[in-house]
N, C-alpha and C positions, 0 to 999 in steps of 0.2 A: 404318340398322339397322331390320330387320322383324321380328316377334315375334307372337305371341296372348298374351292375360293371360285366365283365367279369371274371369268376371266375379263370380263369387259370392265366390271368395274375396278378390276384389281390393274387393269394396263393403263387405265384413263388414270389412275391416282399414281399410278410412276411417271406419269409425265409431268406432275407436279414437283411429286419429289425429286427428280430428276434436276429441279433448277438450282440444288442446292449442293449439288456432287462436285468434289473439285477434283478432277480426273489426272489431274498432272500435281496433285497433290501426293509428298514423299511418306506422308502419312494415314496408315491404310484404310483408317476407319471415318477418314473424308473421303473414299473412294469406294463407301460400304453404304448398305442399309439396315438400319436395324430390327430385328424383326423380334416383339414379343407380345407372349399371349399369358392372359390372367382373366379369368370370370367369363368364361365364353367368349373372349373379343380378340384381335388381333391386332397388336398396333404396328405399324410400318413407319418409320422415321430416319430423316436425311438430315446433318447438319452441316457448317462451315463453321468458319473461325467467328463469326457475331449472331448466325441465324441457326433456329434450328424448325423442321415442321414436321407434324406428325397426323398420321393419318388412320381412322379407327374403321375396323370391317368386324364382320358380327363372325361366328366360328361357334361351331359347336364342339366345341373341347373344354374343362374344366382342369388340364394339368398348364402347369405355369412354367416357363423360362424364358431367355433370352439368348440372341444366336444374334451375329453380323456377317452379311456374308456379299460378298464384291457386287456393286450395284447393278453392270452393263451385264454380268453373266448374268445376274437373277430379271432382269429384264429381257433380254434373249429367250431366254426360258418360258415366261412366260410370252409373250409377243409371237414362239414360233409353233406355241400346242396349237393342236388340233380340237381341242377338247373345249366346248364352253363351260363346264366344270374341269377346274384344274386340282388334279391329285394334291394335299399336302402334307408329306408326311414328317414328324421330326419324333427322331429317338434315337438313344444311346449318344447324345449330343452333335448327330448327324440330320441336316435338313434335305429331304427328299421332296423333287416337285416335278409331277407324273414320272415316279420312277429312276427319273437322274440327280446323281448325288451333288450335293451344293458344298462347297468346303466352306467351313466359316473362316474367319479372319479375326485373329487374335487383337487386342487393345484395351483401352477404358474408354470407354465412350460415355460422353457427360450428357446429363438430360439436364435442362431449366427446369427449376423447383420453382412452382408461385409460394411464397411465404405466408403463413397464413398470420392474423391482427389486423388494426387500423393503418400498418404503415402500408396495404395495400387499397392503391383508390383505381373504385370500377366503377366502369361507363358504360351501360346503354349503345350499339351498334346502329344504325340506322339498315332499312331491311335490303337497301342493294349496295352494301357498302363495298364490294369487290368491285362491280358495275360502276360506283365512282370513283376508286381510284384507276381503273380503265380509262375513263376519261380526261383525268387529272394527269396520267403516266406520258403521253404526248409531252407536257409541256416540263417536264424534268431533265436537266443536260446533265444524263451521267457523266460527264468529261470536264464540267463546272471545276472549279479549281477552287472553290468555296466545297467543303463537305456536307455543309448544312443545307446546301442548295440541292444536294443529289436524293435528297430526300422527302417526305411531304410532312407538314405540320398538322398533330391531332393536337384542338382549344377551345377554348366556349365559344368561339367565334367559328368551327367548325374544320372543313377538311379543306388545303390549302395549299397550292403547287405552283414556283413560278421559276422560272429560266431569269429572268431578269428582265425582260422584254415584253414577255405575257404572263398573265396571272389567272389561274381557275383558283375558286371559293365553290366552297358547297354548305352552307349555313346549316350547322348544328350544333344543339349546346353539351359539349361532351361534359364529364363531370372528374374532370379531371385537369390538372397543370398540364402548360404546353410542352407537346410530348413530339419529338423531331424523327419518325419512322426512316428507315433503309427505305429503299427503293423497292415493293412490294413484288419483285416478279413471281416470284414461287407463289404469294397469294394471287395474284389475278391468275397464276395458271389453273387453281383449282375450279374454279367457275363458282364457287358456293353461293348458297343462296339463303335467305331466309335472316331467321335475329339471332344477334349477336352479341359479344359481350368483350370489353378491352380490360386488360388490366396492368396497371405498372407500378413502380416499385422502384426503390434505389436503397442503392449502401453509398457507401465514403465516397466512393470514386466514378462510379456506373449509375445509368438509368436503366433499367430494362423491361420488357412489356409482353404482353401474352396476348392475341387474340384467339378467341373460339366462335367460330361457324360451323353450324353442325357437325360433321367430320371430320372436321380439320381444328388443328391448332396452331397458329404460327407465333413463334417469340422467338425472342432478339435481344440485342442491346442500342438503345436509341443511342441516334448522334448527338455528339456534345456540341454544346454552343446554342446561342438564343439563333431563333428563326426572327429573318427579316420583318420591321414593322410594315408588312405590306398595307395596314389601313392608312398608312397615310399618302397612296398614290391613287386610291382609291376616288374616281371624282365623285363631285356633289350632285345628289338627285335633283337638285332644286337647279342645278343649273344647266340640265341637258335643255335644249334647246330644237333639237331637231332629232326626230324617228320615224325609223322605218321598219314594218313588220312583213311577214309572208309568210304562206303556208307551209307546211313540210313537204308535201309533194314539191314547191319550187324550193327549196332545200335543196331534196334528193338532185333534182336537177341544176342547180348550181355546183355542186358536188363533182358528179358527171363532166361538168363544165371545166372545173378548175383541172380536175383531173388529167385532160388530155393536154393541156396547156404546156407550152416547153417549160423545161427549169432552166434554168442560168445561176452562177454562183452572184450575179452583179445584180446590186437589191434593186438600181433600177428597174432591170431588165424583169425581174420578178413580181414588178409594181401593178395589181389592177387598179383602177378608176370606179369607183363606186360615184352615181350622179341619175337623175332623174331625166328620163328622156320626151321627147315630144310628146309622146304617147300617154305620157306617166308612169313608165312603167321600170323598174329599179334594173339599169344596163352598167354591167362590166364589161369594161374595156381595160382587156390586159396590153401591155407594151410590147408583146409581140404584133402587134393588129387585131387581133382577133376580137371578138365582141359578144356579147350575149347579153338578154334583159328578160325576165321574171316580172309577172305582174306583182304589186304590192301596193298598200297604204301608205301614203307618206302623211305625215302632221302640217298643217296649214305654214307651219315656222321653215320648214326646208326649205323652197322656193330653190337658188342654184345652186346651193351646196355642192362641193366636188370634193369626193374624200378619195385620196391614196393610199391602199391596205394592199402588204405584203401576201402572196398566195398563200405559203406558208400560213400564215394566221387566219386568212379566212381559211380554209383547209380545216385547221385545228375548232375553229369557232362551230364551223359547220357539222364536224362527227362530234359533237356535242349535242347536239340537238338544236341551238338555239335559232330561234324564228325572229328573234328582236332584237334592234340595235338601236342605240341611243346616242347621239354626238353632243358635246356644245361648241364645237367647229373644227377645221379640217386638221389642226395641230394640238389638240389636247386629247388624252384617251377616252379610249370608247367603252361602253358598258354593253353586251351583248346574252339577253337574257331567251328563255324561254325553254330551253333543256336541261342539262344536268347544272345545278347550282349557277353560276354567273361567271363570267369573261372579261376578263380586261385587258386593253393591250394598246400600242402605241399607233397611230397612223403615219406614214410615212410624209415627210415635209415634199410638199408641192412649190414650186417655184412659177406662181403670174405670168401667162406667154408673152404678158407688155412688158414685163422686166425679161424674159426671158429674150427677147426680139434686141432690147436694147445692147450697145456695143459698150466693150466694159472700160469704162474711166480709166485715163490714162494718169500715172502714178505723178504726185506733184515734183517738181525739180527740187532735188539736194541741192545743199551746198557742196561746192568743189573742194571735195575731201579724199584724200588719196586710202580712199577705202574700195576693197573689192566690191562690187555687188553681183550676187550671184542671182539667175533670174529661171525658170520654169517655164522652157518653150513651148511644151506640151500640154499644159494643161490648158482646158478650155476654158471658154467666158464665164460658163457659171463656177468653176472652183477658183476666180480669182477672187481678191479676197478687199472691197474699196479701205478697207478700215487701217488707214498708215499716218502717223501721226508727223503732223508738219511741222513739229515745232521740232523733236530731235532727230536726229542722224538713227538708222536703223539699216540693219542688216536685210535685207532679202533673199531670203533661201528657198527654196525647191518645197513645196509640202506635199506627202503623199496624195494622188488622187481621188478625192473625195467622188461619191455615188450621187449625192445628191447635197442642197445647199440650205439652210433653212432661212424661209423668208424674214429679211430683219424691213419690210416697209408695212406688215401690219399691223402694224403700233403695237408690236411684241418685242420686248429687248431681249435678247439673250445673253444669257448671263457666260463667264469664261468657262465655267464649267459643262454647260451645254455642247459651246461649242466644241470643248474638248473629247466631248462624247461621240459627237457626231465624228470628228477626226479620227480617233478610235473607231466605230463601226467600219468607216472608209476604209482605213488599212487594213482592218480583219478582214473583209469582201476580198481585197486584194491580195493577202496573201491565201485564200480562199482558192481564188483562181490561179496563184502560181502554184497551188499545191496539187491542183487538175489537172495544169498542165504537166509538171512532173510526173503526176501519176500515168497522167496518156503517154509521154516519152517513156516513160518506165516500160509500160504494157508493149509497147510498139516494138523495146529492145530484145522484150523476150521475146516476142513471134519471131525476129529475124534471127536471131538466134537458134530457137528452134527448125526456122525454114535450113537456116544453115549445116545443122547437124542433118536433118533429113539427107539434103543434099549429099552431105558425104557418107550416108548408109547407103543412097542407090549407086556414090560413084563404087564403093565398095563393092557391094554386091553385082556391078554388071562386068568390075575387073573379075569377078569369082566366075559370072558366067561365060565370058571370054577365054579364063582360062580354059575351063574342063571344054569348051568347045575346040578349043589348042589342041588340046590333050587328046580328044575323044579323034580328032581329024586328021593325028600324027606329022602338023607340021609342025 
């Protein structure tokens, strides 16, 4: 069988397939591609241990086989022709591509079968559905310790992705039970475009699901376990209170904005100020100093609102597209619509500069009990904590240093659990930054160490040219 393959499009589809190669894999045919042709077409497929994808090119050949043959040599190959039709010839079970022999690579290589019957339920694609899990794929922590989390939720309620701190929604009515997808990266590498179609299926033990866009097919085995009830964090339309919208063009340039901005691991220090300025016109003020403000509309309800949003999230809100945001004040979440599906996400707890100015209550007198009491010299006014109860004897211990404090004088209680959250975030910040710093001591150890070894190749090398200068000068 003799053929051309067009080289551009056949290098653009390995870089997809590509995300699926496990290269330190002891098994050879995860470190292969599969290559076969049946009815004029040629399909090209990479799989791992839960995914597999495949991808179809048109070929004018009508003889049929299948061959695997090592992925990064058959990529070399093609990436390094010359030619934009690339030779491809396969006979006597030997694959040839412009002339150099491909050895295949023995194994079984398993393909996902879709079953056919009722026990298979298909859904309708929406037409940029890569384009939204691009957008959704920001807010996924592959390193989540929940598995369910590393991945996005297909439901009638639509496409659904949250970290635990931010949440994307993309409203559509799939027609199918809630379906918990991998982490899609092999699919957003292909770019596809156009309508689509889902399908999933389960036996005893497994769920597994197929998508198809145009040339591509990617299936898998979804993750087990119910996806979080993210509707119930979801706040009430009826009760936002205060918005603010703008163009895209002042987007783009907030965007710009946030971008140059320093990072720091301390959520403080990463804190903008979202607030309405003299002018009217919607000014962030990040906690480095810096500042900037966008014209925009505000609703007759904002008057001084002052909202604290981590970079981070505006970042994330912004390559979304969204132009609108919606409060009902500065500590309940915000809804931020206007681009790809809707946003939700938490605002960072502000603390009143009148309470902030104030000096922190001195603890009331124990009784004379020969109990130790341990005390936190270091921690400042706003992480101490007035809440000690006068009626019994309590221990006083050291608490990790909290980022920031949540206001308990706006006739908001916070409940133990809250505050337990916010302690938690605290420590994680913290160990955040001791984990910078080690890493900056690490890097610092190897330069001196490498400066080190230098040092002793020149002393080396100048005792070598001293000698032969011994030698050559016969003393």
């Amino acid at each position: 069988m003799k053929t051309t393959l067009n080289k551009t499009e056949l290098a653009g589809a390995l870089a997809a397939l590509g995300k699926l190669v496990c290269r330190s894999s002891p098994i050879p045919v995860y470190r292969a591609v599969q290559i076969e042709a049946t009815n004029n077409i040629l399909f090209f497929r990479t799989h791992n241990a839960d995914e597999e994808i495949e991808f179809r090119m048109d070929a004018e050949t009508e003889e049929t086989f299948k061959v695997a043959v090592d992925f990064d040599f058959f990529r070399s190959l093609v990436r390094n022709s010359r030619n934009k039709n690339i030779k491809f010839d396969f006979a006597d079970g030997a694959l040839r591509l412009d002339d150099v022999l491909v050895v295949p690579i023995e194994g079984e290589w398993p393909v996902t079968e879709v079953p056919q019957g009722d026990s298979v339920a298909t859904s309708p694609l929406p037409e940029n559905f890569v384009e939204i899990l691009s957008a959704a794929a920001p807010l996924v922590d592959l390193n989540e310790a929940k598995k369910v989390l590393r991945g996005m939720s297909l439901s009638k309620d639509g496409i659904t992705a949250t970290n635990g701190k931010e949440l994307f929604n993309f409203p559509y009515p799939f027609n199918l039970d809630e379906l918990t997808i991998p982490f899609p990266l092999a699919l957003m590498a292909t770019k596809a475009a156009g309508a689509g179609e889902v399908k999933a299926w389960s036996n005893d033990f497994f769920t597994f699901f197929s998508v198809r866009i145009g040339k591509w097919i990617w299936s898998g085995k979804a993750i087990l376990g119910a996806y979080p009830n993210w509707k119930r964090v979801m706040p009430d339309g009826k009760a936002m209170k205060h918005r603010v919208s703008f163009t895209t063009d002042c987007a783009e340039r907030m965007k710009f904005f946030l971008k140059g901005l320093p990072d720091s691991g301390n959520l403080n220090r990463n804190g903008t100020e979202l607030f309405r300025n003299n002018i009217g016109e919607l000014a962030l003020h990040h906690a480095s100093g810096l500042s900037f403000s966008v014209p925009a509309e505000f609703d007759p309800n904002w008057d001084k609102l002052n909202v604290r949003i981590r970079k981070e999230i505006l970042q994330h809100m912004l390559n979304e597209g969204h132009t609108k945001i919606e409060f009902i004040d500065a500590l309940c979440p915000f809804i931020a619509s206007g681009g790809i599906g809707q946003y939700v996400a938490m605002p960072m707890c502000m603390k009143p500069q009148a309470e902030a100015e104030q000096p922190a209550p001195e603890p009331p007198e124990q009784e004379s009990v020969n109990i130790p009491t341990i005390t936190n010299t270091t921690t400042s006014n706003q992480e101490k904590s007035p809440m000690i109860d006068t009626n019994t004897i309590t221990h006083v211990v050291s608490a990790p240093a909290q980022t920031f404090t949540p206001n308990n004088k706006t006739g908001i209680k916070l409940n133990p659990m809250d505050e337990l959250t916010v302690s938690i975030e605290a420590f994680k910040a913290k160990l955040k930054d001791m984990l910078e710093e080690a890493t900056t001591l690490s890097r610092r150890s190897r330069e001196v160490s490498i400066a080190q070894k230098q040092k002793e190749r020149e002393y080396a090398q100048t005792k070598k040219t001293i000698e032969k200068i011994r030698v050559a000068s016969g003393f």
